[in-house]
MIDREN-824647 format. One record per residue (C-alpha): x, y, z; residue number from 1. Coordinates in pm, 1 decimal, decimal comma. Each point is the difference from the previous one (the first is absolute). Layout:
BEGIN
<torkol px="X" py="Y" pz="Z" num="NUM"/>
...
This chain:
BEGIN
<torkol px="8412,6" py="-8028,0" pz="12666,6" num="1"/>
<torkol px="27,1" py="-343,2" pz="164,3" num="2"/>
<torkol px="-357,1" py="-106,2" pz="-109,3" num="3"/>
<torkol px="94,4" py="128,0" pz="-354,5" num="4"/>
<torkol px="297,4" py="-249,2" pz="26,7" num="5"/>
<torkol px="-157,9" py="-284,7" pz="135,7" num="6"/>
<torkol px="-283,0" py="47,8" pz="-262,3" num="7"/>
<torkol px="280,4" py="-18,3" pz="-281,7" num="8"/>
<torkol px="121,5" py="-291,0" pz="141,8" num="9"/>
<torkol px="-357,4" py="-180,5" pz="52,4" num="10"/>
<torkol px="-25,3" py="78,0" pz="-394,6" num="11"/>
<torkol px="340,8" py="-124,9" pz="-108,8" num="12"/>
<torkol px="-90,6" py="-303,9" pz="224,3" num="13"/>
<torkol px="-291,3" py="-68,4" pz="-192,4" num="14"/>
<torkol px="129,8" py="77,9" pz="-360,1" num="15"/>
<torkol px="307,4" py="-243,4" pz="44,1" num="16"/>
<torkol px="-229,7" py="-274,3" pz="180,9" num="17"/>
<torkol px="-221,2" py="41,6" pz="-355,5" num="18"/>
<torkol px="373,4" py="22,1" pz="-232,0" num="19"/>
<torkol px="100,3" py="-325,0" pz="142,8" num="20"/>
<torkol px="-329,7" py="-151,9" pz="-85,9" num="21"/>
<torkol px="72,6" py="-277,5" pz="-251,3" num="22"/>
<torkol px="-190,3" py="-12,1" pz="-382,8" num="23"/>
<torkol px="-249,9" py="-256,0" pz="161,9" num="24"/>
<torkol px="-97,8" py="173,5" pz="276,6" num="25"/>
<torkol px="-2,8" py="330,1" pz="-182,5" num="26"/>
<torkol px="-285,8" py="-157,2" pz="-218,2" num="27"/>
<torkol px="-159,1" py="-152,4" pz="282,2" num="28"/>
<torkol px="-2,8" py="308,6" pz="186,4" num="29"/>
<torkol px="-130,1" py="196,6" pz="-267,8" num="30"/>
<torkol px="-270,9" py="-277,6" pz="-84,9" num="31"/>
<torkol px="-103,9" py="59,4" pz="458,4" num="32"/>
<torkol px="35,0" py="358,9" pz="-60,9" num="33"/>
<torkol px="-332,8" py="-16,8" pz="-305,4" num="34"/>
<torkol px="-125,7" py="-216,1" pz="231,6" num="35"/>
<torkol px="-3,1" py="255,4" pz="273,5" num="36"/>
<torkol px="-63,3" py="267,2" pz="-234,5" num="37"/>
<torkol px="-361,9" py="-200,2" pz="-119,8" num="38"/>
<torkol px="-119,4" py="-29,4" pz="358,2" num="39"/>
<torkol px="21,7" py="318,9" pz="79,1" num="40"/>
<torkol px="-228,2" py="89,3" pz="-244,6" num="41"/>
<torkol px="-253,1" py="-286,8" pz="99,1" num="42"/>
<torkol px="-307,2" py="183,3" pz="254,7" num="43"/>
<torkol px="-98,1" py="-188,2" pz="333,6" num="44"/>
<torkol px="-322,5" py="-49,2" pz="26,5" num="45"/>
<torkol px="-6,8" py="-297,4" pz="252,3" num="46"/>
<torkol px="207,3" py="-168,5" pz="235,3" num="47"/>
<torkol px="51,0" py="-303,7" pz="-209,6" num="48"/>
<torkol px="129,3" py="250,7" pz="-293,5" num="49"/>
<torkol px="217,8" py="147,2" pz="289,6" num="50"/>
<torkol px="124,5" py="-385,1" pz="132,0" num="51"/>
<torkol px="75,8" py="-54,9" pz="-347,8" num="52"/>
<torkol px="209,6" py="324,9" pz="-82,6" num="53"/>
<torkol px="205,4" py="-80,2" pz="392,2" num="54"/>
<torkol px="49,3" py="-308,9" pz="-112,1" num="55"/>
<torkol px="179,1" py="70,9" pz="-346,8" num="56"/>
<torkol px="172,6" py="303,6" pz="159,9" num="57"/>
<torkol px="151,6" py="-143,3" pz="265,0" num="58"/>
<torkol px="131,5" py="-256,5" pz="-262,6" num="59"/>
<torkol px="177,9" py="288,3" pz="-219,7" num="60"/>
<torkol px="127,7" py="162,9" pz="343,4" num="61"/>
<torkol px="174,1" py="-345,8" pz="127,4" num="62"/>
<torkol px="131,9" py="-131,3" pz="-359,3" num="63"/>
<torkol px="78,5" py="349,4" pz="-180,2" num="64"/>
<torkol px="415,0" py="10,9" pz="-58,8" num="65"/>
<torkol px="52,4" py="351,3" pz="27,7" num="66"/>
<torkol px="-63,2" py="192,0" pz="302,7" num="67"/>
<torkol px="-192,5" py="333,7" pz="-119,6" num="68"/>
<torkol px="-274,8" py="-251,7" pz="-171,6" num="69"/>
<torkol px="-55,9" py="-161,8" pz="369,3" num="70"/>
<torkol px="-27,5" py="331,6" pz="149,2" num="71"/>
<torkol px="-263,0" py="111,0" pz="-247,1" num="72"/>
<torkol px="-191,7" py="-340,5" pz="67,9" num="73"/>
<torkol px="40,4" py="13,3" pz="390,4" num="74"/>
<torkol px="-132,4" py="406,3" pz="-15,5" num="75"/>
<torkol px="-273,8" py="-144,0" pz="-249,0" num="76"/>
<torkol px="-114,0" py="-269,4" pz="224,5" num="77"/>
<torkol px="-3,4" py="161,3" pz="352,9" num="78"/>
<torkol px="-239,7" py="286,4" pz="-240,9" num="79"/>
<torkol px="-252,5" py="-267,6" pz="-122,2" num="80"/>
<torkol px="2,8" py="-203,7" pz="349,0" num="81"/>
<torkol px="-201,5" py="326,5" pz="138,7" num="82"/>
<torkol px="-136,3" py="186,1" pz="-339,5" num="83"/>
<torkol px="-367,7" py="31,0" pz="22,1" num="84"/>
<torkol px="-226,6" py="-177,2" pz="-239,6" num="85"/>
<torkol px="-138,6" py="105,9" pz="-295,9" num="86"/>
<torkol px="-299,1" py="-102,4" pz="-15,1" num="87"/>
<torkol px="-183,9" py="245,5" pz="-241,6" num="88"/>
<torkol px="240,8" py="-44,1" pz="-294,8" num="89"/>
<torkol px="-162,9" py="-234,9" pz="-289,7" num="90"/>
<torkol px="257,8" py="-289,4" pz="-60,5" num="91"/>
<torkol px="120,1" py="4,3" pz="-367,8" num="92"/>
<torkol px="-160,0" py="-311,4" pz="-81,1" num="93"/>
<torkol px="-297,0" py="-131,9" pz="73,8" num="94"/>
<torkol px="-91,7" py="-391,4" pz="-42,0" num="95"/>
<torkol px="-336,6" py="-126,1" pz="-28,6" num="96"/>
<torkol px="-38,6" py="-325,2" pz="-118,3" num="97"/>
<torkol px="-345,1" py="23,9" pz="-98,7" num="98"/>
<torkol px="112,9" py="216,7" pz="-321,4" num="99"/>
<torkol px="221,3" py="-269,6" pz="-106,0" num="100"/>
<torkol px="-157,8" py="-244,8" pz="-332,7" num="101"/>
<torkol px="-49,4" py="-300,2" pz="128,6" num="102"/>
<torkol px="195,9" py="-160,7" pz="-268,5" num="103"/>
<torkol px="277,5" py="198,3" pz="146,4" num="104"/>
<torkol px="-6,9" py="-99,2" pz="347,2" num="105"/>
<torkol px="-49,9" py="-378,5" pz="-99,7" num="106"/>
<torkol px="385,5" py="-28,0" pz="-93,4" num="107"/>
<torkol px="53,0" py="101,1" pz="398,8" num="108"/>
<torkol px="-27,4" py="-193,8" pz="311,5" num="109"/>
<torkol px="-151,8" py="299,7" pz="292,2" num="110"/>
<torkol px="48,2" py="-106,8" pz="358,6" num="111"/>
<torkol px="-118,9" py="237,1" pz="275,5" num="112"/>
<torkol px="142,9" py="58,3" pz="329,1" num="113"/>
<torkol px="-308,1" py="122,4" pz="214,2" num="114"/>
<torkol px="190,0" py="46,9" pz="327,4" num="115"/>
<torkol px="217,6" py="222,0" pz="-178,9" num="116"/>
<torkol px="-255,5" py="155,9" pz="-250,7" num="117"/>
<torkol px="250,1" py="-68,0" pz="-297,7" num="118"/>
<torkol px="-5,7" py="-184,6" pz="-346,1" num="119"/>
<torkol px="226,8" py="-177,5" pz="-164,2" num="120"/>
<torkol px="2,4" py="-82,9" pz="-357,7" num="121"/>
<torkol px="204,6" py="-246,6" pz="-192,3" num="122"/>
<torkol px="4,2" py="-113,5" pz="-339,0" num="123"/>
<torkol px="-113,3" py="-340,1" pz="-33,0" num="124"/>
<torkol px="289,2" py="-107,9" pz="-257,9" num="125"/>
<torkol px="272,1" py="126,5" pz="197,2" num="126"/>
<torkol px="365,8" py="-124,5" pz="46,0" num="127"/>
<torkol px="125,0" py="-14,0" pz="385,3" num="128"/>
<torkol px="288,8" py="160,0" pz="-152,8" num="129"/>
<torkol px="-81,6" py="280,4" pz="-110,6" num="130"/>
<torkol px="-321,0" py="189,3" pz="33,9" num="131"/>
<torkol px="-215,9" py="269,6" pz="52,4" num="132"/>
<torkol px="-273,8" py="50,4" pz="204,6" num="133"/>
<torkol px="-231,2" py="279,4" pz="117,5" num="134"/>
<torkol px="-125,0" py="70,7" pz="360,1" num="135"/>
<torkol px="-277,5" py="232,7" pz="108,9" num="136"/>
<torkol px="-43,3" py="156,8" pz="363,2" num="137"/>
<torkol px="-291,5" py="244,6" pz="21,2" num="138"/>
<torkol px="-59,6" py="63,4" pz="-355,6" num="139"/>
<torkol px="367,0" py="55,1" pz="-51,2" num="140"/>
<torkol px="198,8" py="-219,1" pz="-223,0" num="141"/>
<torkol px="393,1" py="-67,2" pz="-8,2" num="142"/>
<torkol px="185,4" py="-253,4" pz="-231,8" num="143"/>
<torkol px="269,0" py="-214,8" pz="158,8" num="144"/>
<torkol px="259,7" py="-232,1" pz="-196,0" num="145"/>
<torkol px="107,5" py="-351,2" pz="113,9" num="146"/>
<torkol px="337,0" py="-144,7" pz="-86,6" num="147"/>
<torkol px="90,8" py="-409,7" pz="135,2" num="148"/>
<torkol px="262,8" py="-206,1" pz="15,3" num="149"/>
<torkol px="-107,5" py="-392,0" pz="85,8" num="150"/>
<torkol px="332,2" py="-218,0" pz="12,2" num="151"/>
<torkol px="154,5" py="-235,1" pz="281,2" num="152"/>
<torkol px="286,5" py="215,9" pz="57,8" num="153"/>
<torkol px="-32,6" py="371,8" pz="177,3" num="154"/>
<torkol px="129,8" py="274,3" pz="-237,2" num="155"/>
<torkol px="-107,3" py="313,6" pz="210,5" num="156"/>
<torkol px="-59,4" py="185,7" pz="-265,4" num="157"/>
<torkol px="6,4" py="396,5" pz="21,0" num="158"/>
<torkol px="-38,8" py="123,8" pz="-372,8" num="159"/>
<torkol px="-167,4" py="-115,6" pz="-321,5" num="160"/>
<torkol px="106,2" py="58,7" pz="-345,7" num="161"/>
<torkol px="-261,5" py="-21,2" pz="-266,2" num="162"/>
<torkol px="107,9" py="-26,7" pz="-365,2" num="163"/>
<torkol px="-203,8" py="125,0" pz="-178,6" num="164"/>
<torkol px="-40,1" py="-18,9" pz="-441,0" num="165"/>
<torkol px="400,3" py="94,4" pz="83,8" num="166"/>
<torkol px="-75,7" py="274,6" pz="225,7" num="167"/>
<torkol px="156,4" py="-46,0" pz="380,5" num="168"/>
<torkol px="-196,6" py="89,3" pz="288,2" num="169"/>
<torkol px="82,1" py="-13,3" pz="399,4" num="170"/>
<torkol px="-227,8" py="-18,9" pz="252,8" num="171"/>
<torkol px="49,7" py="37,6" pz="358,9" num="172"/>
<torkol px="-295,2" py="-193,6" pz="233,9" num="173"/>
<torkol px="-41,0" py="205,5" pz="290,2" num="174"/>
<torkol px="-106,6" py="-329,5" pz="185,8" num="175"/>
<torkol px="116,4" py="-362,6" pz="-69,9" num="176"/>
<torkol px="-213,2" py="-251,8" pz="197,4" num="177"/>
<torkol px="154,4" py="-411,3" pz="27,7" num="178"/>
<torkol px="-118,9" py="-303,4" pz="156,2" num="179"/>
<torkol px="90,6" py="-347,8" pz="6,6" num="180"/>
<torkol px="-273,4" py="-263,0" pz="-181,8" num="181"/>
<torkol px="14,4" py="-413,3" pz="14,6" num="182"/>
<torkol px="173,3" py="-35,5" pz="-298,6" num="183"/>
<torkol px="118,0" py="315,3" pz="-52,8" num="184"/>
<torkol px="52,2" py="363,3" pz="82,3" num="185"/>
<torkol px="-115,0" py="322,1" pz="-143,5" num="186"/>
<torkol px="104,7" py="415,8" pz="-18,8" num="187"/>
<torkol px="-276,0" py="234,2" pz="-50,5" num="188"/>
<torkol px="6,1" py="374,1" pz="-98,9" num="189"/>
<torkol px="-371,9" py="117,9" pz="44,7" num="190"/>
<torkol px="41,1" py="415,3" pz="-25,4" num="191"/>
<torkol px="-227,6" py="269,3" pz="-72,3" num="192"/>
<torkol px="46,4" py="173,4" pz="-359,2" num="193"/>
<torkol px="212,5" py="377,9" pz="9,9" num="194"/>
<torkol px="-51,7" py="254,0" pz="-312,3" num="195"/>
<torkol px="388,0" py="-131,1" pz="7,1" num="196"/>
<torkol px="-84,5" py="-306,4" pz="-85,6" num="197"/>
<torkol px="-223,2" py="54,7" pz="-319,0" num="198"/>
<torkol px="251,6" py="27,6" pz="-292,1" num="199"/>
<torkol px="91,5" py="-409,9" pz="139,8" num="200"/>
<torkol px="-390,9" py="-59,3" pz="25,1" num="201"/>
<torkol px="-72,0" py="144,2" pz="-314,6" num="202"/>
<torkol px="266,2" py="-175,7" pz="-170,3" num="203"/>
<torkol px="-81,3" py="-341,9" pz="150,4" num="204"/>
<torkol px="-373,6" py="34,6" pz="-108,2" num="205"/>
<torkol px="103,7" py="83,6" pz="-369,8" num="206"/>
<torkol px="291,3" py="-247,5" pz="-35,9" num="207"/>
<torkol px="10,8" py="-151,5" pz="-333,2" num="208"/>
<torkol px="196,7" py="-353,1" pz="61,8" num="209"/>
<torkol px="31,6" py="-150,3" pz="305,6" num="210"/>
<torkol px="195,6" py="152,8" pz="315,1" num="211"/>
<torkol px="278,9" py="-78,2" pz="164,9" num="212"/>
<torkol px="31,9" py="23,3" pz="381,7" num="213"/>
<torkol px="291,8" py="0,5" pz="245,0" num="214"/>
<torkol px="-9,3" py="-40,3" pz="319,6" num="215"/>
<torkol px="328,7" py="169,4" pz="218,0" num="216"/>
<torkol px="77,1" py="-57,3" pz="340,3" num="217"/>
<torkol px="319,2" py="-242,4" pz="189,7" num="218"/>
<torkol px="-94,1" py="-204,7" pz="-328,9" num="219"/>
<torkol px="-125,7" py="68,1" pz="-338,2" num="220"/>
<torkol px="-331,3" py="-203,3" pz="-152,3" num="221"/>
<torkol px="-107,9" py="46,1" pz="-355,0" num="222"/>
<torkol px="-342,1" py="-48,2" pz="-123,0" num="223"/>
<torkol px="-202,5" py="81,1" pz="-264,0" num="224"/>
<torkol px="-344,6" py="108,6" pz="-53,8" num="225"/>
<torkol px="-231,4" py="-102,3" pz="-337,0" num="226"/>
<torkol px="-125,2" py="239,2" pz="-187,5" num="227"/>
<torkol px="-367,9" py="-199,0" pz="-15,9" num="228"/>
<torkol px="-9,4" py="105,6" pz="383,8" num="229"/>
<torkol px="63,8" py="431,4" pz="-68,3" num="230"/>
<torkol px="-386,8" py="16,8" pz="-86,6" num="231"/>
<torkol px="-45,9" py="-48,2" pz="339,2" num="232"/>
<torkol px="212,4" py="292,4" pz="108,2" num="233"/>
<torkol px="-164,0" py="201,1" pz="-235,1" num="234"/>
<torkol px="-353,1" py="-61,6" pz="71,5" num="235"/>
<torkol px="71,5" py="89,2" pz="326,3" num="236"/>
<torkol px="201,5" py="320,0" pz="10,1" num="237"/>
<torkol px="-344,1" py="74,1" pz="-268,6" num="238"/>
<torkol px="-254,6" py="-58,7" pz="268,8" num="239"/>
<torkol px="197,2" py="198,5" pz="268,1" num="240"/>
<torkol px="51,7" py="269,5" pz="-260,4" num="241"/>
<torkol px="-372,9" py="25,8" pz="-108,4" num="242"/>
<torkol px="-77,6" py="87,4" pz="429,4" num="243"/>
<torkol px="-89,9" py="427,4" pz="-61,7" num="244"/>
């Protein structure tokens, strides 16, 4: 009877912790909870896919507001810190360059990392930005975005509204890199691509007029990006999507 009651009041613990949750961290904890939900559906088949999926789990178990949705991510990541490999299950996608027209892969600039047997690929009229680019370890390819600030002043930015042909979108970087430059400073988002993230991908690649980007942190920047620069996107998120 006295583990029934503790139990109860473990629960009740947990479901007022979540009730007192404010509106913003309600959406940000259900935008970490996708998150979650999308890499537990992702197969390891090496270590670095396993370094990878630590790394952005342990980031969703130390910045997740509500309690039950760090449990879940501490349970998750103790499980893929000792889960086998799966070495005999094809990947999804499969990139090989060699397929690719060459007057396709002329609009991209393809740098190779030999001591870590991975690609990268970026389009060669990119915007610092905002961009797209594609990376390929093994054979297996996975699309990251890039959001930066440049300014003299730090604005520690944490979220990113896009407006976009009137439509708002959030997005929450998982990972916000800075660094101080003569001249100048900069804040860089540089974070691998979720199935969560494809209705803002998918609208940023089709926009229609040119796109509207804010940057949120202890101060707000507003930017804008020109349409003439969304081909870019596009032709990008098109070459990851033609990888079978």
């Amino acid at each position: 009877m006295k583990k029934i009651i503790l139990l109860l009041l473990l629960v009740s613990g947990f479901v007022n912790a979540q009730s007192a949750l404010s509106e913003k961290d309600l959406k940000f904890n259900q935008d970490l909870k996708v998150r979650l939900e999308d890499l537990k559906k992702t197969t390891i088949t090496s270590e670095e896919i396993r370094n990878l999926m630590v790394f952005m789990v342990d980031k969703i178990a130390k910045n997740a507001p509500d309690p039950l949705l760090r449990k879940d991510a501490d349970d998750y990541l103790e499980k893929i810190k000792t889960q086998k490999l799966d070495v005999d299950t094809k990947i999804s996608k499969e990139a090989d360059l060699s397929k690719v027209p060459k007057e396709v892969l002329k609009k991209f600039r393809i740098n190779e990392d030999k001591f870590n047997s991975t690609t990268f690929i970026h389009n060669k009229n990119t915007n610092p930005r905002l961009n797209l680019y594609i990376g390929i370890k093994y054979k297996n390819p996975y699309l990251r975005i890039v959001c930066r600030y440049d300014g003299k002043d730090w604005i520690f930015f944490k979220n990113i509204v896009f407006l976009i042909d009137g439509i708002r979108y959030d997005y929450k970087p998982l990972k916000v890199d800075r660094e101080a430059y003569l001249g100048g400073l900069y804040e860089k988002s540089d974070n691998l691509v979720f199935e969560s993230d494809m209705e803002l991908i998918n609208a940023l690649v089709n926009a229609k007029e040119s796109i509207d980007i804010r940057f949120v942190g202890d101060k707000v920047y507003d930017c804008s990006f020109g349409i003439k620069k969304v081909d870019s996107l596009k032709e990008t998120l098109d070459l990851y999507n033609s990888f079978k």
